[in-house]
C-alpha angles and dihedrals in degrees: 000000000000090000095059091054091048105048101051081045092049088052102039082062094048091062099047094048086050086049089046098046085039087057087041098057090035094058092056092049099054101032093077084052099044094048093046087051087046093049088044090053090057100049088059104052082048097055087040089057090039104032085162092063110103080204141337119244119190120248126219114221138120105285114221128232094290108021119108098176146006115210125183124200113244098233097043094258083131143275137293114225122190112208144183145208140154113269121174101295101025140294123012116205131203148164115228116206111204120187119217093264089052100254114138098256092195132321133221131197102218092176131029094129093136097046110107115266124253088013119037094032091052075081085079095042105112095246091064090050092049091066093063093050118112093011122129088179131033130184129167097220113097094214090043130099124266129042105314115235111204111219114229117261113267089008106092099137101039089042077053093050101048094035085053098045084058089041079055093050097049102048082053096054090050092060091055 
């Protein structure tokens, strides 16, 4: 009787530990190739926000809350911040291009995939970027100092995230 209990269990157990080892392999054998699309993939949306940079080399500083990466052109056209801040769903992401003489050269959202469609995600279409684009200093307040950025209609939290990941980006860069 005991038999009959032990052996299903038994192999019950073999099978988990072969689909364990089987993920496990799997997973080595995928990460190199994961990690060297993802890298790719950033160097592109660097060089998409900083055409003029000839490549992108990492700089080593203190990141500020906020802040995920530094990135400095290779030939001195400026620097490439990620940044990060809470939108409507989570976690907004965008690359900051900042020219030499600290003006926002473009800006690109690489991540808004839990903002709410149609409203939330009209925050990474290029006319809201544009908006960003040749100021030093933003504010979202339309009687404030610096350039205004209007937020998008029905998209307050995910406008705020985006407007305070650049903010983000900007006050880096300042302390560069």
């Amino acid at each position: 009787m005991k038999a009959n209990k032990i052996a299903p269990t038994l192999v019950l157990g073999c099978i988990c530990l072969v689909a364990s080892l089987l993920l496990a392999a799997t997973y080595q054998v995928t990460a190199p190739q994961i990690e060297r699309i993802a890298i790719e993939n950033a160097n592109a949306a660097r060089a998409e926000v900083m055409p003029e940079a000839s490549g992108f080399s990492a700089v080593d500083c203190e990141l500020l809350d906020g802040v995920t990466e530094v990135y400095k052109s290779d030939n001195d056209t400026g620097y490439v911040i990620t940044s990060k801040a809470k939108g409507f769903g989570g976690d907004i992401t965008v690359m900051t291009a900042i020219l030499p003489d600290g003006t926002i050269e473009a800006i690109k959202v690489t991540d808004a995939s839990n903002e709410t469609p149609g409203l939330g995600s009209k925050t990474t279409t290029p006319e809201h970027a544009a908006k960003f684009v040749g100021a030093s200093v933003i504010t979202m307040d339309a009687e404030g100092e610096g350039q205004y950025i209007a937020p998008v209609s029905g998209a307050t939290y995910s406008s705020r995230g985006v407007f305070n990941a650049v903010s983000a980006a900007l006050e880096q860069y300042s302390k560069l």
